[in-house]
N, C-alpha and C positions, 0 to 999 in steps of 0.2 A: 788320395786316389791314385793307385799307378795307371798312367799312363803306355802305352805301345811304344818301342821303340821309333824313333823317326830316322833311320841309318845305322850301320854298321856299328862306326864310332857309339852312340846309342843304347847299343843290345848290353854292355856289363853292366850298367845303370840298370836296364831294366831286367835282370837275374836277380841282380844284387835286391832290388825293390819288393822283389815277390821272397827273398830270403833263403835263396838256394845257393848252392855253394858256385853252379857253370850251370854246361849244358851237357847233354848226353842225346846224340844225333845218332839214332842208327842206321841212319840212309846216305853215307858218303862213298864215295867213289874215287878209289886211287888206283891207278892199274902202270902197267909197263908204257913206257913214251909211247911206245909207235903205235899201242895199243887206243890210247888215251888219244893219241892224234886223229887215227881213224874214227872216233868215238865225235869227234869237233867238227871233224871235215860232213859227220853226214849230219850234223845239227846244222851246220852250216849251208845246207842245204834243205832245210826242212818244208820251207816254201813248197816245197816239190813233194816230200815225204808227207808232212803233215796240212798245208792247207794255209800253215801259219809262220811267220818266222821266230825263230829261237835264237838269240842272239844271245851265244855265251856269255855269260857275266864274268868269270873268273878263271880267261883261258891262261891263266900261268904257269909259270914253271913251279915244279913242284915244291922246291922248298916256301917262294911264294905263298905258295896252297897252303901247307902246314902255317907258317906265319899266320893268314889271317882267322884260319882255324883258332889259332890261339889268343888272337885281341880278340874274337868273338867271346871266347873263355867255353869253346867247347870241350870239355875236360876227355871223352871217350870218343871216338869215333870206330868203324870199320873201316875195309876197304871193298868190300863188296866187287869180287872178278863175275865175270861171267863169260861164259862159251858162248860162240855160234854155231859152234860143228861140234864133229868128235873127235879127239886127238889133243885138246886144248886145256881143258878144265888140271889136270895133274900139272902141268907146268905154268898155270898162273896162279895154283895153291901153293906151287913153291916161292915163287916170286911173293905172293902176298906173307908169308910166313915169313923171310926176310925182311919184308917192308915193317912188319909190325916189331920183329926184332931192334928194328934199328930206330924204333920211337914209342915210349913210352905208352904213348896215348892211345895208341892205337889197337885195337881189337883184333884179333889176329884173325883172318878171314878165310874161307873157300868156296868152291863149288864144285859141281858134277854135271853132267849129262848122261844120256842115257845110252850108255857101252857099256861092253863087257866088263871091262875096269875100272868100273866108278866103285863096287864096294870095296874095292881092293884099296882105291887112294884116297877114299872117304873113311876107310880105318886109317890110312898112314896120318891124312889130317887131325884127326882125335887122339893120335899119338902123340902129335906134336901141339898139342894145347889148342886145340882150334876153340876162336867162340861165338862163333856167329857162320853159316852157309847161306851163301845168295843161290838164286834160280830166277831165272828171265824167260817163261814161259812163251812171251811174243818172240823174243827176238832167237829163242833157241829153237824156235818152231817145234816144240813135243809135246806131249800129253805127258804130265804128271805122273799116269798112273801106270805110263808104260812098263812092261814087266822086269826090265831089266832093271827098274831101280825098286823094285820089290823089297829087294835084303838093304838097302839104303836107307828107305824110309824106314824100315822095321828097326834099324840101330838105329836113328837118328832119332825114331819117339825112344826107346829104352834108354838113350843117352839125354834126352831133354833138350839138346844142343840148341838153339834160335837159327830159323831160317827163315831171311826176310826171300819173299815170293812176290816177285812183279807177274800177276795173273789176272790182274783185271784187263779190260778189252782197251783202254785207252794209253796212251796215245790214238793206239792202230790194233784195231781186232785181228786176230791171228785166229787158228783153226782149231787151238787148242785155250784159249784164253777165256775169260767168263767164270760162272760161279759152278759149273755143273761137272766139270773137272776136278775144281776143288773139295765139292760136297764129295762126290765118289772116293777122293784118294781120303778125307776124312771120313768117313765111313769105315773102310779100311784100317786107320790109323787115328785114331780118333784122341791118342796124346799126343801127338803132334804141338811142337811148339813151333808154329808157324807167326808169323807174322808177316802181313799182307799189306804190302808196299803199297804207298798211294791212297788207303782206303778201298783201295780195288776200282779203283775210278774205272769208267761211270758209273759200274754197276754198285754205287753205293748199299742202296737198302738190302741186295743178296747178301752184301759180304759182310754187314752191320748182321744179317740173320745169323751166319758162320759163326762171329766173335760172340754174340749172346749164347750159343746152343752149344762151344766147344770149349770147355776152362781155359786150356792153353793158347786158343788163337787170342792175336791182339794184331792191332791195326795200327800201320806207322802215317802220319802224318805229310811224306814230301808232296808238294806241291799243293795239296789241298786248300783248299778257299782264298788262294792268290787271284789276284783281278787276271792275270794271266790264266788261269785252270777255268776260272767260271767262268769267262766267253765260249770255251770251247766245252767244257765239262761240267756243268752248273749242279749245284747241290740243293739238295731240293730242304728248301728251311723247315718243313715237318719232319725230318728227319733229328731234327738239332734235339731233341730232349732224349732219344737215343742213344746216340754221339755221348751226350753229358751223362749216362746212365753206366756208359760206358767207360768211365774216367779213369781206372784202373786198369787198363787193357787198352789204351792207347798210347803211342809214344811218338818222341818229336822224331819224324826223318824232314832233311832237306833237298837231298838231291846236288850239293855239291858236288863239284864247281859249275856242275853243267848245267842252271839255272837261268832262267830267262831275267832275271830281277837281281839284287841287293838280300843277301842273308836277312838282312832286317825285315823284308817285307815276308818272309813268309810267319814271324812271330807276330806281327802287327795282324795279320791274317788270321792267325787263331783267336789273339786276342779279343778284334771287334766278333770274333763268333759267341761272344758272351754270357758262358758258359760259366763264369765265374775264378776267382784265384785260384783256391783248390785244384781245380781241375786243372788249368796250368801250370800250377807246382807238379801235379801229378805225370802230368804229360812230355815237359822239359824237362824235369830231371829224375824223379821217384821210379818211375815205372821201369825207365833204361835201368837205372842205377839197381835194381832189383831183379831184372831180367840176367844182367851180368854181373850179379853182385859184386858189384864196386862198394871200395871204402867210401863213406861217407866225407 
């Protein structure tokens, strides 16, 4: 019987146990220092933000970061940028384009906002091998379906590209966040290969609705069913034969390094959700591993 990882050291034991080659995380986070600092300094404040405190797990330097990415044995990761304004999104798709340049593992990443020249540098990114787009709905404060990213979404479903979307209300509901945004711009675009960060916490069952009714949506796993997530965003356990129904269309994010816990506890997490090995095969490496098709 495998057992759940008990720590870090831990987690290649337990990959190795279920028969999979690593991991495949589509929910990491690597941006430019100062970028990355400000990102720390307002977790570091979350008391105030959130209600809760978020006590960085893994505030290191960057090569750091990549090191224990790799005793973890996460074989692919992103780096997932995100804007807060306009003016931002084109030069931290350049930066992440050099980042993944310069390391193997790594997913070559972007984003957009909603200007006049996001279709413009969301072509230049597809030109240069993009394979994954982030969108942070809360913290970009916009509606999805704003008109200006009309011809963005329209390439993006023709292209197939993955674009992990933080659009659920949690941490902190925002004015455009929720499920009712999402349904609208699917409607619209309905091949969309989105994937919906968090599971769209809280509003789990809306966005469980989305991935059953839309082929291409799939649901990433960060932070979900950590004893950290269920105080504040609890899962409702009738939900769980869903979730399991769903095996093929979810995938592991973490949310590195800006995690309130140990990389291990969020697999021990999924694990006691007891859903079965399959499903965890599917979810840790299968599903990333075919969304990017990665060699085996």
């Amino acid at each position: 019987m495998i057992t759940p990882p008990v720590d870090d050291a831990d987690v290649p034991r337990y990959w190795r146990e279920l028969g999979l080659p690593g991991l495949v995380d589509v929910h990491v986070h690597f941006l430019p220092e100062r970028v990355q600092a400000k990102v720390w300094d307002y977790f570091a404040a979350a008391e105030t933000h959130y209600g809760a405190a978020w006590p960085v797990h893994y505030p290191l330097a960057e090569d750091e970061r990549l090191a224990v990415l790799d005793r973890l044995g996460v074989r692919a990761f992103p780096t997932l940028p995100y804007p807060h304004k306009a003016g931002m999104a084109a030069w931290l798709n350049d930066w992440s384009a050099r980042f993944a340049a310069a390391h193997p593992r790594v997913l070559q990443s972007a984003t957009f906002f909603p200007e006049p020249e996001a279709a413009s540098y969301v072509e230049a990114a597809l030109d240069r091998g993009v394979r994954v787009f982030k969108v942070h709905v809360q913290v970009g404060a916009f509606d999805p379906r704003d008109p200006l990213l009309d011809p963005v979404w329209a390439r993006l479903e023709e292209t197939g590209t993955p674009v992990v979307i933080h659009c659920g209300s949690g941490p902190l509901r925002g004015e455009h966040t929720g499920p009712a945004p999402m349904t609208g711009l699917l409607e619209r675009h309905p091949r969309l290969q989105l994937v919906i960060a968090h599971l769209g916490m809280p509003e789990y069952a809306a966005f469980l609705d989305l991935a059953e009714r839309y082929e291409r949506v799939h649901l990433d796993t960060t932070m979900f069913a950590t004893d950290f997530t269920e105080r504040l965003m609890p899962f409702d356990p009738a939900l769980r034969p869903r979730l399991g129904a769903l095996r093929d269309k979810v995938v592991l994010g973490s949310d590195f390094p800006s995690i309130p816990y140990p990389y291990a506890h969020q697999l021990a997490a999924l694990h006691r959700l007891d859903l079965g090995e399959e499903w965890l095969r599917a979810v840790l490496w299968h599903n990333g591993a075919r969304l990017f098709a990665l060699a085996p």
